[in-house]
N, C-alpha and C positions, 0 to 999 in steps of 0.2 A: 488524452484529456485536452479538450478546447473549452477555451470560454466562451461567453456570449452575454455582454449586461454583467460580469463578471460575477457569474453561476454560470459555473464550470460545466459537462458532461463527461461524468465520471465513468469510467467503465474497467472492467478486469473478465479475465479466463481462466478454471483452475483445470489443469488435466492430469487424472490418474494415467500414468503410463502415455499412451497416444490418443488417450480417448476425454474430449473434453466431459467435463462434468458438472461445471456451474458457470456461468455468465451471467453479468449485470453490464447495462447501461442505462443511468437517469442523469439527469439535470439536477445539480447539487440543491439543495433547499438552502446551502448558505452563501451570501456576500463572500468574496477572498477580494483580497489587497493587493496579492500579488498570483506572481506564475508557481512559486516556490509554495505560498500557502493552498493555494489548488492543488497542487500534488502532493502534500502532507494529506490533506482530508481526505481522494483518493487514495492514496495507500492507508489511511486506518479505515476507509470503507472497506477495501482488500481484506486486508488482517483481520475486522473482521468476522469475515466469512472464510478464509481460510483456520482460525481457530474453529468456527463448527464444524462446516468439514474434516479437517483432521480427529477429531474428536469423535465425527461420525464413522468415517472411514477404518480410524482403531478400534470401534466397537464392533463394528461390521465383519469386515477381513484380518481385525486379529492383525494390523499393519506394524512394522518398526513402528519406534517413536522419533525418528528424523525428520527436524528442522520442514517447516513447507515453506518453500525459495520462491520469493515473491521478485520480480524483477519490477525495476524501478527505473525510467531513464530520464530522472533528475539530480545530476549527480549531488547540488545544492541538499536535495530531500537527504539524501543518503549520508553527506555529511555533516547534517544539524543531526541527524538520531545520533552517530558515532560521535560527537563535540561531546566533551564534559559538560554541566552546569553549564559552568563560569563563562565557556565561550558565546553567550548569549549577546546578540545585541538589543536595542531598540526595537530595532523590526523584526526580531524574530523571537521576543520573548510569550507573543500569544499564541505562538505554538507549543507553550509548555503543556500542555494535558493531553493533544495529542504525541507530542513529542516522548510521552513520560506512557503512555499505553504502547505505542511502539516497538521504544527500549524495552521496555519490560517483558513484553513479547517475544523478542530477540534474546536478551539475558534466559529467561525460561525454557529458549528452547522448542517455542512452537513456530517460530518462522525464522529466517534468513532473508534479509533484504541484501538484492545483488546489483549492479548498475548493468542496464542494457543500452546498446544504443536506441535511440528511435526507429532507424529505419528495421529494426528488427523484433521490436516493441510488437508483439501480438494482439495485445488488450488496444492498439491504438484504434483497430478496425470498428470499435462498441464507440468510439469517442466523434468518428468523422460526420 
């Protein structure tokens, strides 16, 4: 993810097995404030598209229902979804509706967000 006029360029890659199978890259339609709030709307654009997929994929091939592992290399993102409520601050309480789709995502069951590094960040190639 880069910004530019701060509207990000969001992108992500989903792969069954070794075989990719959806990609996105657009220019956010929203203002972000920060690096942190660009990479929240990023991953709920992720999530999602990984709940249809998964969704399509179990009706299709009849798949497990295991977790779709979204990797994430903002560790900042990763630790506002896992905060309780209360550890909200200032600046990061208008992340609560994405924040609150996320977790609920994750509690559910249908995704796993994990921390990657950047230099190993695949989706970063949709962002350059």
């Amino acid at each position: 993810m880069t910004t530019e006029g701060n509207k990000p360029i969001m992108g992500y890659l989903f792969k069954l097995g070794s075989s990719l199978i959806s990609w996105s890259s657009k220019r956010a339609n929203l203002v972000t404030l920060s690096v942190t709030e660009a990479e929240f709307n990023a991953l709920a654009y992720a999530t999602k598209e990984a709940i249809y997929l998964k969704r399509l994929v179990n009706e299709v091939l009849r798949a497990s229902p295991d977790p779709t592992l979204i990797y994430s290399d903002s560790a900042s993102t990763i630790a506002i979804i896992k905060a309780p409520e209360e550890q909200y601050t200032q600046r990061t309480k208008h992340f609560d509706i994405r924040k609150n789709f996320i977790s609920n995502r994750v509690t559910e069951g249908f995704i796993t967000v994990k921390h990657i590094s950047t230099n190993d960040q695949q989706a970063d190639l949709f962002t350059k």
